[in-house]
PDB file as gemmi writes it, atoms N, CA and C in Angstrom:
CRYST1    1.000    1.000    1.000  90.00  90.00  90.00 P 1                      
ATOM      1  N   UNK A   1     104.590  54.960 161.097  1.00  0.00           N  
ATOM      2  CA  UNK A   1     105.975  55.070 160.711  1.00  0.00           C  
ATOM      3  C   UNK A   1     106.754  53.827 161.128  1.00  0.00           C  
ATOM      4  N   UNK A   2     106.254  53.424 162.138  1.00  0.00           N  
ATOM      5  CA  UNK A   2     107.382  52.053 162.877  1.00  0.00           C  
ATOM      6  C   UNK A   2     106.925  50.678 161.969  1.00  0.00           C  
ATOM      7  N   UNK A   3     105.634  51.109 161.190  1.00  0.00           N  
ATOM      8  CA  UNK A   3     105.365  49.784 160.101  1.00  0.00           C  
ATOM      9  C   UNK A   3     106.376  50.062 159.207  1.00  0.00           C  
ATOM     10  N   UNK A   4     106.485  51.025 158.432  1.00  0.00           N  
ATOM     11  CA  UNK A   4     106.766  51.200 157.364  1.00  0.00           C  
ATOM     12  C   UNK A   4     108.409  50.510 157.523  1.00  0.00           C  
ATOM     13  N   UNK A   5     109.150  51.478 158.529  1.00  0.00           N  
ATOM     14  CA  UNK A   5     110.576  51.605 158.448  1.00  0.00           C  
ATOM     15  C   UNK A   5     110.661  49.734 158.602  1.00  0.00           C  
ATOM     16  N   UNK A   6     109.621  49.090 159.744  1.00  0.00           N  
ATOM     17  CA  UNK A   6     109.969  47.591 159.971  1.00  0.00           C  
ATOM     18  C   UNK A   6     109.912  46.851 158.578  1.00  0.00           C  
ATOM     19  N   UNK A   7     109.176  47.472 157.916  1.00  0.00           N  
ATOM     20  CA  UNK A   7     108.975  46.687 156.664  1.00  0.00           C  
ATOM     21  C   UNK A   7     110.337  47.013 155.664  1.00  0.00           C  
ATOM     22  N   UNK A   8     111.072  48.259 156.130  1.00  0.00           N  
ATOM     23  CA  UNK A   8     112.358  48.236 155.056  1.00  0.00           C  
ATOM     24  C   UNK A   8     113.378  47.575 155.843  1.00  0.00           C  
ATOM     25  N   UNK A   9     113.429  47.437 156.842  1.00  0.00           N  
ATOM     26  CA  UNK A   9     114.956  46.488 157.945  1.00  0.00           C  
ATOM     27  C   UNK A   9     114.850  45.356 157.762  1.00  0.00           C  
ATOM     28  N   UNK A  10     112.930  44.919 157.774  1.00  0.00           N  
ATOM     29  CA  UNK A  10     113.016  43.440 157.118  1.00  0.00           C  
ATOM     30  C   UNK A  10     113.319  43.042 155.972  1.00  0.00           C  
ATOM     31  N   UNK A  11     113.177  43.851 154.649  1.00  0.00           N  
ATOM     32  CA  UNK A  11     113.241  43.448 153.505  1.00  0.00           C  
ATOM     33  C   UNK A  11     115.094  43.539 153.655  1.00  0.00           C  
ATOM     34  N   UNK A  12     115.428  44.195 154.306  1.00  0.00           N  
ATOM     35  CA  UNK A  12     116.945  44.451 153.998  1.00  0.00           C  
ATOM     36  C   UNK A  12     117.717  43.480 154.396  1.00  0.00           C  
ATOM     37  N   UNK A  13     117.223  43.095 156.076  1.00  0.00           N  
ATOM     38  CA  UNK A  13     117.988  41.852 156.487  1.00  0.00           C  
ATOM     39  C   UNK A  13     117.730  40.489 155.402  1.00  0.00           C  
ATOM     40  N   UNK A  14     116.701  40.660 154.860  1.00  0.00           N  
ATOM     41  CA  UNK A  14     116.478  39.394 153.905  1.00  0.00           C  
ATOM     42  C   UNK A  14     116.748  39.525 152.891  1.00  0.00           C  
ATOM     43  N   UNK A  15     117.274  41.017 152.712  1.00  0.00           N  
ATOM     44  CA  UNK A  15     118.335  40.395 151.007  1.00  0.00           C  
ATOM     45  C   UNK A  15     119.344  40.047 151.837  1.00  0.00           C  
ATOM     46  N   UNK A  16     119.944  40.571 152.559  1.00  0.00           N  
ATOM     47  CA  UNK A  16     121.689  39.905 153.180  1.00  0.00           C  
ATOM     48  C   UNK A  16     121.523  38.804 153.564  1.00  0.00           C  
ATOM     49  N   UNK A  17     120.963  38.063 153.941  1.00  0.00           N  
ATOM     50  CA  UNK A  17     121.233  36.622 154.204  1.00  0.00           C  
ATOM     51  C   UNK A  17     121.387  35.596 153.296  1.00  0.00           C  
ATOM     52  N   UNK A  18     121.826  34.840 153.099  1.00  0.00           N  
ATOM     53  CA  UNK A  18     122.292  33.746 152.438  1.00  0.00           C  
ATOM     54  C   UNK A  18     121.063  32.892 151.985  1.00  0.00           C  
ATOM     55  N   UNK A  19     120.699  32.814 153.510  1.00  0.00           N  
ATOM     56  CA  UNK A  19     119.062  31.904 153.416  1.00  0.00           C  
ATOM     57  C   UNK A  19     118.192  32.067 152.826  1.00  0.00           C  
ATOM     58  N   UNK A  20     117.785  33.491 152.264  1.00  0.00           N  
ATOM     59  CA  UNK A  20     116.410  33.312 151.726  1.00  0.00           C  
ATOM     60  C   UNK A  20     116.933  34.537 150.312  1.00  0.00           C  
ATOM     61  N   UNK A  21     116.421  34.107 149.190  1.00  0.00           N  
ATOM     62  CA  UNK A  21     116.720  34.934 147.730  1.00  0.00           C  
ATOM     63  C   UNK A  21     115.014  35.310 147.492  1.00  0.00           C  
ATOM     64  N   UNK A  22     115.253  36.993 147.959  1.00  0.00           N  
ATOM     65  CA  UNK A  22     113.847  36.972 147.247  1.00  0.00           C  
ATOM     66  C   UNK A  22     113.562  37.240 145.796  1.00  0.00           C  
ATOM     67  N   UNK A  23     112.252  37.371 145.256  1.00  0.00           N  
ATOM     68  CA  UNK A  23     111.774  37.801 143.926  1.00  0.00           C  
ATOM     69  C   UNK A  23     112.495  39.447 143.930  1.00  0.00           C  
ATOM     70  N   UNK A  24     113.565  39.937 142.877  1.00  0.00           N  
ATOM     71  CA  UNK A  24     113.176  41.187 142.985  1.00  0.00           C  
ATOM     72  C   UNK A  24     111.834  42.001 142.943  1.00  0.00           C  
ATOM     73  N   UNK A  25     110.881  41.733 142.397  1.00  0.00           N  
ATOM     74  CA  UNK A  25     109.447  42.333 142.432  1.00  0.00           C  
ATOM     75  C   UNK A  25     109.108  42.694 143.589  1.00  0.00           C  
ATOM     76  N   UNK A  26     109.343  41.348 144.340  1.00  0.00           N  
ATOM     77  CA  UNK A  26     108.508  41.437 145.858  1.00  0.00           C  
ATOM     78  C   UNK A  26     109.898  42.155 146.554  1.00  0.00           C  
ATOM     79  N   UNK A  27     111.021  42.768 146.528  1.00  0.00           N  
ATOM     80  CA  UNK A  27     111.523  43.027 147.421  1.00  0.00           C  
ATOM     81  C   UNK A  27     111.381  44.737 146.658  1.00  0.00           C  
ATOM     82  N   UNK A  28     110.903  45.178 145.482  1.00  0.00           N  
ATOM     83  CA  UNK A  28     110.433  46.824 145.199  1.00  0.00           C  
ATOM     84  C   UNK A  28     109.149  46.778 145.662  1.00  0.00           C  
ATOM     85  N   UNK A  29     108.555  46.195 145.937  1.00  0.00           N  
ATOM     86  CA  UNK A  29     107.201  46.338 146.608  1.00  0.00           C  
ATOM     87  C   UNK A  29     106.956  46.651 147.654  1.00  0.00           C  
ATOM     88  N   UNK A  30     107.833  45.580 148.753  1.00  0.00           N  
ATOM     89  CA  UNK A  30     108.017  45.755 149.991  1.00  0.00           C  
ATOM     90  C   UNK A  30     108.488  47.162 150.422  1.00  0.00           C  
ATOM     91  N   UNK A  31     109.911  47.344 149.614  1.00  0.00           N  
ATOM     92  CA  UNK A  31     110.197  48.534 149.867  1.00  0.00           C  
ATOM     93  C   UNK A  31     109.768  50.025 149.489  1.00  0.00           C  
ATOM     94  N   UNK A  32     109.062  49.798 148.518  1.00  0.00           N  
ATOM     95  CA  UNK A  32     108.120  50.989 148.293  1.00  0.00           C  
ATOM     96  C   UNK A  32     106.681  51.270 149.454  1.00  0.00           C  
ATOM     97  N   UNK A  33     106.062  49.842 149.484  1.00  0.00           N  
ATOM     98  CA  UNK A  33     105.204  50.285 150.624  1.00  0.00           C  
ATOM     99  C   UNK A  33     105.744  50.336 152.141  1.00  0.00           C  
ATOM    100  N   UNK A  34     106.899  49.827 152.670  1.00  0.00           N  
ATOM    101  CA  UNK A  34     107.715  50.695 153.765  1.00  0.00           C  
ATOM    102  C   UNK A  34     108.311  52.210 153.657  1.00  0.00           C  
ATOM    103  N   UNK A  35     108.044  52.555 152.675  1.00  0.00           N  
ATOM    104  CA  UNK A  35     108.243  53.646 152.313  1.00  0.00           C  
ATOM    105  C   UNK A  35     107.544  55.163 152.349  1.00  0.00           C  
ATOM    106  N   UNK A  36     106.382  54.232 151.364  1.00  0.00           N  
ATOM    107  CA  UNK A  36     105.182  55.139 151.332  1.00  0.00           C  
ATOM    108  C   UNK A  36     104.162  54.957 152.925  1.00  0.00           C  
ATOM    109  N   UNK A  37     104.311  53.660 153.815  1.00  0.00           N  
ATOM    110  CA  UNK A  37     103.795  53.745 154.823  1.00  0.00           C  
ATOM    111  C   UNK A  37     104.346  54.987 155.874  1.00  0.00           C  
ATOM    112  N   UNK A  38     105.764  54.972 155.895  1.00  0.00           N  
ATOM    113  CA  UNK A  38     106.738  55.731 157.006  1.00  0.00           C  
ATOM    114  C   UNK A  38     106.428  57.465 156.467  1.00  0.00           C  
ATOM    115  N   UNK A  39     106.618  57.183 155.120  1.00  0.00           N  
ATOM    116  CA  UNK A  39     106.358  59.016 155.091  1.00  0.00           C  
ATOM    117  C   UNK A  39     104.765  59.716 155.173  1.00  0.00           C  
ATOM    118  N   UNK A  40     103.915  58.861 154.920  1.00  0.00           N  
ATOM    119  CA  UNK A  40     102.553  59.312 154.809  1.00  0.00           C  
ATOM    120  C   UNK A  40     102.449  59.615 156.687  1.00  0.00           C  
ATOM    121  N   UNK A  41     103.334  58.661 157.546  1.00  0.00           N  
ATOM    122  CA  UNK A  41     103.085  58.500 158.649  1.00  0.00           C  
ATOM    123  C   UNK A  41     103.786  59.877 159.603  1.00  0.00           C  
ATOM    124  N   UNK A  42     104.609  60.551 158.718  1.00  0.00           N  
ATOM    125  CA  UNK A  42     105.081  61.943 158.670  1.00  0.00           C  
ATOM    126  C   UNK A  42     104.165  62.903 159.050  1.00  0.00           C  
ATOM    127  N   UNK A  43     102.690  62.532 157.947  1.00  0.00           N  
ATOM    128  CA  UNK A  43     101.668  63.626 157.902  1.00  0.00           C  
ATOM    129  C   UNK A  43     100.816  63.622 159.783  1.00  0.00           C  
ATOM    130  N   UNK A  44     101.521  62.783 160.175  1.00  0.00           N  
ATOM    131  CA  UNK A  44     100.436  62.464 161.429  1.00  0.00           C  
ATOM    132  C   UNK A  44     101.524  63.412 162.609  1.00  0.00           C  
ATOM    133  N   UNK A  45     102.329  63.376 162.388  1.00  0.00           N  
ATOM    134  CA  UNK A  45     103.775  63.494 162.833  1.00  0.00           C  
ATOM    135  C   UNK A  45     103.726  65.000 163.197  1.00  0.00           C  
ATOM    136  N   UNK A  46     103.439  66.076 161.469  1.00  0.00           N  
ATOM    137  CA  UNK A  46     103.366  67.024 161.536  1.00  0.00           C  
ATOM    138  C   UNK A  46     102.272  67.765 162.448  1.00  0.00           C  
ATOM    139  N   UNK A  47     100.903  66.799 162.311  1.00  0.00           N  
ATOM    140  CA  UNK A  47     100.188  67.236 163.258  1.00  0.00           C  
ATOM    141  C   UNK A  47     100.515  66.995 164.574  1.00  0.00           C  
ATOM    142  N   UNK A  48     100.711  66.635 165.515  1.00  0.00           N  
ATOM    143  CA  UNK A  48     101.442  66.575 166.571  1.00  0.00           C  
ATOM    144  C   UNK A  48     102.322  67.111 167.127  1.00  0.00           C  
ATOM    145  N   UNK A  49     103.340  67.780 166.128  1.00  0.00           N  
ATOM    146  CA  UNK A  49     104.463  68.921 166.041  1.00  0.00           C  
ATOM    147  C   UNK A  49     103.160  70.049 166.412  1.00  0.00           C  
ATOM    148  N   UNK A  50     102.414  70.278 165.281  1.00  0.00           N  
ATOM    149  CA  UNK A  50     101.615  71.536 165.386  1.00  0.00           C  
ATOM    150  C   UNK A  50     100.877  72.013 166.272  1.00  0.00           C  
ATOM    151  N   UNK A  51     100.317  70.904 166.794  1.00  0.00           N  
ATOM    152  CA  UNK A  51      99.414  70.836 167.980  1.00  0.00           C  
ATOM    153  C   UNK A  51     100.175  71.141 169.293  1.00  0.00           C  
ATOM    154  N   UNK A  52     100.810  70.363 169.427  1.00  0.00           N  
ATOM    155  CA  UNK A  52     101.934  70.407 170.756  1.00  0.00           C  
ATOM    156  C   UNK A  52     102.786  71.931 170.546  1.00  0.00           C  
ATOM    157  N   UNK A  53     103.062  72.344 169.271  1.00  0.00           N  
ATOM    158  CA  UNK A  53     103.664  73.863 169.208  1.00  0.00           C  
ATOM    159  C   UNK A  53     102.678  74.857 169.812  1.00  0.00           C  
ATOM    160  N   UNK A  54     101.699  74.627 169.219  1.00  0.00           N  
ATOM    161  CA  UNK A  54     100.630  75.641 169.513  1.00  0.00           C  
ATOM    162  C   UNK A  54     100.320  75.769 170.623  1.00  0.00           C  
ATOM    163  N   UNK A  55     100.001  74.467 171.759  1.00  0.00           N  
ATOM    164  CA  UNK A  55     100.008  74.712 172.791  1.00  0.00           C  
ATOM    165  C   UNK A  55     100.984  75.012 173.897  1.00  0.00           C  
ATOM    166  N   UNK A  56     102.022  74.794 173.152  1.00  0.00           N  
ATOM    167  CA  UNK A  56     103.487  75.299 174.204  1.00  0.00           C  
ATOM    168  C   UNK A  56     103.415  76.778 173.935  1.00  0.00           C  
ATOM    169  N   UNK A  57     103.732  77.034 172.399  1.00  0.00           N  
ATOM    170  CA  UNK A  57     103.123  78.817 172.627  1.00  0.00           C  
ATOM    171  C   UNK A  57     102.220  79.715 172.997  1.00  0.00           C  
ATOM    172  N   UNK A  58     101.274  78.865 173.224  1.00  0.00           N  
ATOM    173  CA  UNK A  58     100.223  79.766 174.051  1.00  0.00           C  
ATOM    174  C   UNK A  58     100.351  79.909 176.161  1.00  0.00           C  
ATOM    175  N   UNK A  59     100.864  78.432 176.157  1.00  0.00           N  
ATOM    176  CA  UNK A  59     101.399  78.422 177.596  1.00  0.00           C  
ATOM    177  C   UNK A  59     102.925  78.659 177.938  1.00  0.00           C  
ATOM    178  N   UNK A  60     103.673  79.116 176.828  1.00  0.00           N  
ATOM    179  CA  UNK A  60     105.277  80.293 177.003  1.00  0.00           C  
ATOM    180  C   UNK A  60     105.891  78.734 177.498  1.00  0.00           C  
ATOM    181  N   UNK A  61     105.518  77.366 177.254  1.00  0.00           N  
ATOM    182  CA  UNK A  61     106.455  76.650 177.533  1.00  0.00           C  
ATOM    183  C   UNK A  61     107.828  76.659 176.932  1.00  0.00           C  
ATOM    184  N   UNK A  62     107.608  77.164 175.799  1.00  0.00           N  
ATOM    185  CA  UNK A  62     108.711  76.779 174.991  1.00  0.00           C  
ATOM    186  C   UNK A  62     109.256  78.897 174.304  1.00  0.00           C  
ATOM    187  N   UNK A  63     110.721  78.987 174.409  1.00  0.00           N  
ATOM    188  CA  UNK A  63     111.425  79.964 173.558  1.00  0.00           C  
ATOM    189  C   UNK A  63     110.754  80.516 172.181  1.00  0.00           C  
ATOM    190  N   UNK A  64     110.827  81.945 171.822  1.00  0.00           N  
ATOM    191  CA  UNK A  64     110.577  81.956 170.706  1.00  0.00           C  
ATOM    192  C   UNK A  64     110.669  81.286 169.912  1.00  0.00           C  
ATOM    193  N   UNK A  65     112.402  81.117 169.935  1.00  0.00           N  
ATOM    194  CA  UNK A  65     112.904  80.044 168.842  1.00  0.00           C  
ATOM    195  C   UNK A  65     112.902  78.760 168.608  1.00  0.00           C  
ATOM    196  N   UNK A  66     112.169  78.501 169.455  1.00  0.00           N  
ATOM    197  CA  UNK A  66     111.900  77.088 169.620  1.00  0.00           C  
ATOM    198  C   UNK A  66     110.383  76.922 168.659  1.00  0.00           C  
ATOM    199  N   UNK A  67     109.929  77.771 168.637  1.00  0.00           N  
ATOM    200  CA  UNK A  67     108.406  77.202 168.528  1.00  0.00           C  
ATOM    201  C   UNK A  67     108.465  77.585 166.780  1.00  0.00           C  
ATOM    202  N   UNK A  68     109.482  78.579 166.323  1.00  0.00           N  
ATOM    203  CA  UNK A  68     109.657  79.063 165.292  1.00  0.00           C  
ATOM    204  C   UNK A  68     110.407  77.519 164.367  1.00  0.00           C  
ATOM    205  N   UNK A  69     111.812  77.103 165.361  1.00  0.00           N  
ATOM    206  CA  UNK A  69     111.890  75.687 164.734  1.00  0.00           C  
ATOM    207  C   UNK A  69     110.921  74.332 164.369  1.00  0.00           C  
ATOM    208  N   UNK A  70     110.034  74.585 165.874  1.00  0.00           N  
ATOM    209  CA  UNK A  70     108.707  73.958 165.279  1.00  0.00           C  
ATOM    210  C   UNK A  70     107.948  74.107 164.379  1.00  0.00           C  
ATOM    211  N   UNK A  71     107.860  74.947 164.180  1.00  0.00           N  
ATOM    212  CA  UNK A  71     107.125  75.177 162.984  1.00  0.00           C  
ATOM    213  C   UNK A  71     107.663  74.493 161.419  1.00  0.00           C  
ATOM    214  N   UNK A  72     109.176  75.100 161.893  1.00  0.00           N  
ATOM    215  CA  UNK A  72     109.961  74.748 160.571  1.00  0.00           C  
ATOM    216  C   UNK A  72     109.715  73.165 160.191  1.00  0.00           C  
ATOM    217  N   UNK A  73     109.732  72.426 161.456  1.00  0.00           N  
ATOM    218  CA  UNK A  73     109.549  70.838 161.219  1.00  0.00           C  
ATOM    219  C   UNK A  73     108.336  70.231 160.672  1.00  0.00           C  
ATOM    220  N   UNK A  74     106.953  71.718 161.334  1.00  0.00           N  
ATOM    221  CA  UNK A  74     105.871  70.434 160.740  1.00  0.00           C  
ATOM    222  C   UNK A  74     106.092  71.294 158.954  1.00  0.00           C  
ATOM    223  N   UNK A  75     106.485  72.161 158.694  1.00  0.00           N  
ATOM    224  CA  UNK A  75     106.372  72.327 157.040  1.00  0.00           C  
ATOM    225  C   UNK A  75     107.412  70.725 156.407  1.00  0.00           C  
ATOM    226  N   UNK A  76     108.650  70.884 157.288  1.00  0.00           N  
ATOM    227  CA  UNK A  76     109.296  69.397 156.752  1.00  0.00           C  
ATOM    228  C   UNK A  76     108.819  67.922 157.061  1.00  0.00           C  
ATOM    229  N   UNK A  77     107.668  67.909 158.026  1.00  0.00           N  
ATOM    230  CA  UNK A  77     107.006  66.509 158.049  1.00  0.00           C  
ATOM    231  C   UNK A  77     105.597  66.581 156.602  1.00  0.00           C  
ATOM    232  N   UNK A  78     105.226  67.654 156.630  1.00  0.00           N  
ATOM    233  CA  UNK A  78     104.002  67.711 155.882  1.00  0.00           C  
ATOM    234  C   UNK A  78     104.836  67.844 154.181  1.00  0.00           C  
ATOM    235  N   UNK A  79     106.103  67.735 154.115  1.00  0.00           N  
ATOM    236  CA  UNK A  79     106.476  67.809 152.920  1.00  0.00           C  
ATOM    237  C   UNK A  79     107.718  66.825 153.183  1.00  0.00           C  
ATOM    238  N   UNK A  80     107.426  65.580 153.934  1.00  0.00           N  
ATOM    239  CA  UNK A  80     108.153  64.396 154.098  1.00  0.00           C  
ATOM    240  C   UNK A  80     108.535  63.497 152.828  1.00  0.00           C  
ATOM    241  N   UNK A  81     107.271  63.891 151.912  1.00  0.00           N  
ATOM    242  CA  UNK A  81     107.998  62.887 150.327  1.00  0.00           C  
ATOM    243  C   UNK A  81     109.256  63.393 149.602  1.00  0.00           C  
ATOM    244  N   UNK A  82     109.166  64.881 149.931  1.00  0.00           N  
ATOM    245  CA  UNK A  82     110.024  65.151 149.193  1.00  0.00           C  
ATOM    246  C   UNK A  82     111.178  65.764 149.762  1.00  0.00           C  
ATOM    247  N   UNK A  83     111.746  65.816 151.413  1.00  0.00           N  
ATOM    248  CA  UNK A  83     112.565  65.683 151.842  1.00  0.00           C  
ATOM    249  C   UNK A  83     113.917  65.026 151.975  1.00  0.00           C  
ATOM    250  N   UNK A  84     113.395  63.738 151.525  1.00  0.00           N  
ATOM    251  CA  UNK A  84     114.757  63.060 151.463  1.00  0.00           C  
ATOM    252  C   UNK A  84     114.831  62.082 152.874  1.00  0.00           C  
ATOM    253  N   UNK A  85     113.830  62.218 153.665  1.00  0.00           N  
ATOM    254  CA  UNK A  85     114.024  61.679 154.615  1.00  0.00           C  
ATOM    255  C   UNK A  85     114.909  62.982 155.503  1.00  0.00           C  
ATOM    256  N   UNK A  86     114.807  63.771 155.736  1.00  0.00           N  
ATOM    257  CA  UNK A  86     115.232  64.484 156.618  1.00  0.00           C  
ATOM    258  C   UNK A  86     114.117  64.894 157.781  1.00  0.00           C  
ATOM    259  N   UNK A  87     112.782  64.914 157.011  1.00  0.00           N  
ATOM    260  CA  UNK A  87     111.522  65.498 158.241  1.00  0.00           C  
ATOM    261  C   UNK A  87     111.763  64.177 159.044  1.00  0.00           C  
ATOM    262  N   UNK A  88     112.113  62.938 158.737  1.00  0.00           N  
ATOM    263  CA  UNK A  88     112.010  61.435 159.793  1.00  0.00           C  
ATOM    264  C   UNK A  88     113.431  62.179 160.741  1.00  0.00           C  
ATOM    265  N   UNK A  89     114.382  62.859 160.595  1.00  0.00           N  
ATOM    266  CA  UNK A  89     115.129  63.432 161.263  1.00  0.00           C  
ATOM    267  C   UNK A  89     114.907  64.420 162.550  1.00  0.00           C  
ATOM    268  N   UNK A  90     114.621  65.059 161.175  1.00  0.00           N  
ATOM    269  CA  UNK A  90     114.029  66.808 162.029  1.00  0.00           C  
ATOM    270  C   UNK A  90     112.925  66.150 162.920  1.00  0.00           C  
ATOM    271  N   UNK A  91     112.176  65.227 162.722  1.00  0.00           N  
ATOM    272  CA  UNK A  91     111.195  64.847 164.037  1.00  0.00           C  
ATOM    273  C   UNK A  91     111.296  64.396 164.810  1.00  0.00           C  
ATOM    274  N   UNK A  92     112.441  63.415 165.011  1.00  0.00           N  
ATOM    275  CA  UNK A  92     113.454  63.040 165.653  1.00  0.00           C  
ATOM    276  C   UNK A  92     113.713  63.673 166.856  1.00  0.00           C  
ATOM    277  N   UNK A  93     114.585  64.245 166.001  1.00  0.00           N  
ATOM    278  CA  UNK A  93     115.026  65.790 167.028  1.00  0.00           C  
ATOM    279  C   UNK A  93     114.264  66.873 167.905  1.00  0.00           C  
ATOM    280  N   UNK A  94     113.405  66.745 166.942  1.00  0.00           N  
ATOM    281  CA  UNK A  94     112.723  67.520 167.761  1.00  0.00           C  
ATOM    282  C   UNK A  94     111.530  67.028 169.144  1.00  0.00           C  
ATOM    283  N   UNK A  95     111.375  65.806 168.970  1.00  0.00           N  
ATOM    284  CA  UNK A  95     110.970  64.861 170.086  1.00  0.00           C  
ATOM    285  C   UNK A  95     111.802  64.770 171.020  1.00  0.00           C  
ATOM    286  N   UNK A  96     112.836  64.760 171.176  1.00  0.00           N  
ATOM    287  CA  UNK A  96     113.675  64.868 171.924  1.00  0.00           C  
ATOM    288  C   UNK A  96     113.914  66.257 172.557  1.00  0.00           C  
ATOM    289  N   UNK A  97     113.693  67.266 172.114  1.00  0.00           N  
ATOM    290  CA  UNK A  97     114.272  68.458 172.340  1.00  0.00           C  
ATOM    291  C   UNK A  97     113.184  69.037 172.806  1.00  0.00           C  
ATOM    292  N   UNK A  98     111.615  68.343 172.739  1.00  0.00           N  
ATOM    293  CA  UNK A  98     110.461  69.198 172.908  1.00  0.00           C  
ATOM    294  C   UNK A  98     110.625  68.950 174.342  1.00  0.00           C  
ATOM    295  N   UNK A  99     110.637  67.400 174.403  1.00  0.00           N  
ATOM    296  CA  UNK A  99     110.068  66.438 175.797  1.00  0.00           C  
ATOM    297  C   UNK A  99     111.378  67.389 176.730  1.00  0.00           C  
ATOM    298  N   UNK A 100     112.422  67.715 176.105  1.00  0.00           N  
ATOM    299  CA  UNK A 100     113.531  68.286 177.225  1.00  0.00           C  
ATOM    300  C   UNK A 100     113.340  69.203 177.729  1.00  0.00           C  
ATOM    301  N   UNK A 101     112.292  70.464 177.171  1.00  0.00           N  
ATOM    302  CA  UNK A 101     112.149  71.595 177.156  1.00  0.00           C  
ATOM    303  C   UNK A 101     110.923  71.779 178.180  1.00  0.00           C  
ATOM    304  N   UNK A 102     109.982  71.249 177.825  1.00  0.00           N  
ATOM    305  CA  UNK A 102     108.995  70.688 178.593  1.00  0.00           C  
ATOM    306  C   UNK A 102     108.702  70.417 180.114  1.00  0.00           C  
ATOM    307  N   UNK A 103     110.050  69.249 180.011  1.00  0.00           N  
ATOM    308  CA  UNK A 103     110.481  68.738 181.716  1.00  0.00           C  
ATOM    309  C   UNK A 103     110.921  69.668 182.194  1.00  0.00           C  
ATOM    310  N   UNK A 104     112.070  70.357 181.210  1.00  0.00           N  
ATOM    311  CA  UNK A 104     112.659  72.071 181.856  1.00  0.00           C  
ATOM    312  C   UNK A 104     112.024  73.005 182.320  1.00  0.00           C  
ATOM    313  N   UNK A 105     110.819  72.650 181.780  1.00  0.00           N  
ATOM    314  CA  UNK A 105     109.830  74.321 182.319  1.00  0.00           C  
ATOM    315  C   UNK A 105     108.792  73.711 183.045  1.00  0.00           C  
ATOM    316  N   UNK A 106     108.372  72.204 183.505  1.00  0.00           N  
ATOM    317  CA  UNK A 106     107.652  71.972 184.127  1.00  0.00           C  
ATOM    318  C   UNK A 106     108.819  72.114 185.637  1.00  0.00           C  
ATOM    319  N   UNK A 107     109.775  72.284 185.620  1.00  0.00           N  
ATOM    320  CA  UNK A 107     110.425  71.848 187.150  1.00  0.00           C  
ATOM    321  C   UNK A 107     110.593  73.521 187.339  1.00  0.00           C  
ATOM    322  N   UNK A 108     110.714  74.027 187.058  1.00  0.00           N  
ATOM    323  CA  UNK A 108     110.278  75.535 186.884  1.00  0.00           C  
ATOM    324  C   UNK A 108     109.060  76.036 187.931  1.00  0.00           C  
ATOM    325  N   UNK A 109     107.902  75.313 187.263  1.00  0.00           N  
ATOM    326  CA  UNK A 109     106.548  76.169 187.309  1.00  0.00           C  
ATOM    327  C   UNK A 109     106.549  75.604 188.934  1.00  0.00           C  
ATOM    328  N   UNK A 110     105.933  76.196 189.917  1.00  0.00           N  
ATOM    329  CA  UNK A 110     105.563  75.960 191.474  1.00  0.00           C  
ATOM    330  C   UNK A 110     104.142  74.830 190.911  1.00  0.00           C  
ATOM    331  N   UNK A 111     104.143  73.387 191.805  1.00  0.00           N  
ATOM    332  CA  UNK A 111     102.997  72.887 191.856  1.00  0.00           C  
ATOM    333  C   UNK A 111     101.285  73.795 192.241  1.00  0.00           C  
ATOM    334  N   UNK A 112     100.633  73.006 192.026  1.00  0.00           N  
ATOM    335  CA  UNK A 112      99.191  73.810 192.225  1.00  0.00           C  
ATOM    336  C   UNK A 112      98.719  73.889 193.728  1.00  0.00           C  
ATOM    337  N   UNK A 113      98.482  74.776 194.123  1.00  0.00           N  
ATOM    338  CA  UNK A 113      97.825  74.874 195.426  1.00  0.00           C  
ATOM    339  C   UNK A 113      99.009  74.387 196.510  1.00  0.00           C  
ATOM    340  N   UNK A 114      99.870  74.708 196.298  1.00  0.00           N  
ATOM    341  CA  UNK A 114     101.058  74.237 197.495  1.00  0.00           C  
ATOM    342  C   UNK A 114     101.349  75.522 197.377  1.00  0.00           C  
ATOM    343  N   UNK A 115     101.308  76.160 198.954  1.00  0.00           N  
ATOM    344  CA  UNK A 115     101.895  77.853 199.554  1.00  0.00           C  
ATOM    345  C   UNK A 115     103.609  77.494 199.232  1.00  0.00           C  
ATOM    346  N   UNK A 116     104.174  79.101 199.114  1.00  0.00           N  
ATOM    347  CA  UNK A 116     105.262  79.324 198.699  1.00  0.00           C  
ATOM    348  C   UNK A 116     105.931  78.856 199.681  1.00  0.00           C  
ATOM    349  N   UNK A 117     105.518  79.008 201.050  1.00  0.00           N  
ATOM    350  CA  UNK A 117     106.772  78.776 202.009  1.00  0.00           C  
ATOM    351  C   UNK A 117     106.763  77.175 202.414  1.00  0.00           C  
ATOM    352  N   UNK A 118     105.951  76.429 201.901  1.00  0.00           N  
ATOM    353  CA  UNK A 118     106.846  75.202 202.002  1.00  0.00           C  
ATOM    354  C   UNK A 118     107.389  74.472 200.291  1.00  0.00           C  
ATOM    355  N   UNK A 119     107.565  75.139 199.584  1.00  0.00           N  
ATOM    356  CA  UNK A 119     108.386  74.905 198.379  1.00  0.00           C  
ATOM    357  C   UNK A 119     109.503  74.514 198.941  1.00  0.00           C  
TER     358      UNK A 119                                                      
END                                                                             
């Protein structure tokens, strides 16, 4: 995904500049394969959502509703072409919100093999 999107900021900063006029050809090219690189890169995305859901729900890291929104995201990463660019959102977000949830319930859980009374 970080190819793809670099390949549309570059093509973009280089139409705005003064300095360099590209071929239109080469600047639908560019931007189609930053395109098609970032969303295919979705599909990797979704797996990772899924994987990491699955294992937070089996270890109660994460809220019902949480894992239910997960879910919702990898159907919108695995159907990233035709989103609109919203699953590059929703994954977003939800990277953020996993890793928060995560740290939240790891400061929670008592370390391993350390007795209660010196917690």
């Amino acid at each position: 995904m970080i190819t793809g999107v670099s390949l549309d900021v570059g093509n973009a900063f280089a139409a705005w500049s003064d300095e360099f006029t590209a071929d239109p050809n080469t600047v639908r090219s560019l931007g189609m394969a930053g395109q098609v690189l970032a969303l295919t890169g979705l599909v990797g995305c979704g797996v990772v959502v899924a994987v990491t859901t699955r294992i937070a729900q089996r270890t109660h890291a994460l809220p019902r509703w949480a894992v239910w929104v997960s879910y919702a995201v990898v159907v919108l990463c695995m159907a990233g072409f035709w989103s609109g660019g919203m699953a590059s959102v929703a994954f977003a977000l939800w990277m953020i919100g996993a890793v928060v949830a995560v740290l939240r319930s790891a400061r929670q859980t008592p370390p391993v093999g350390v007795p209660r009374a010196t917690q």
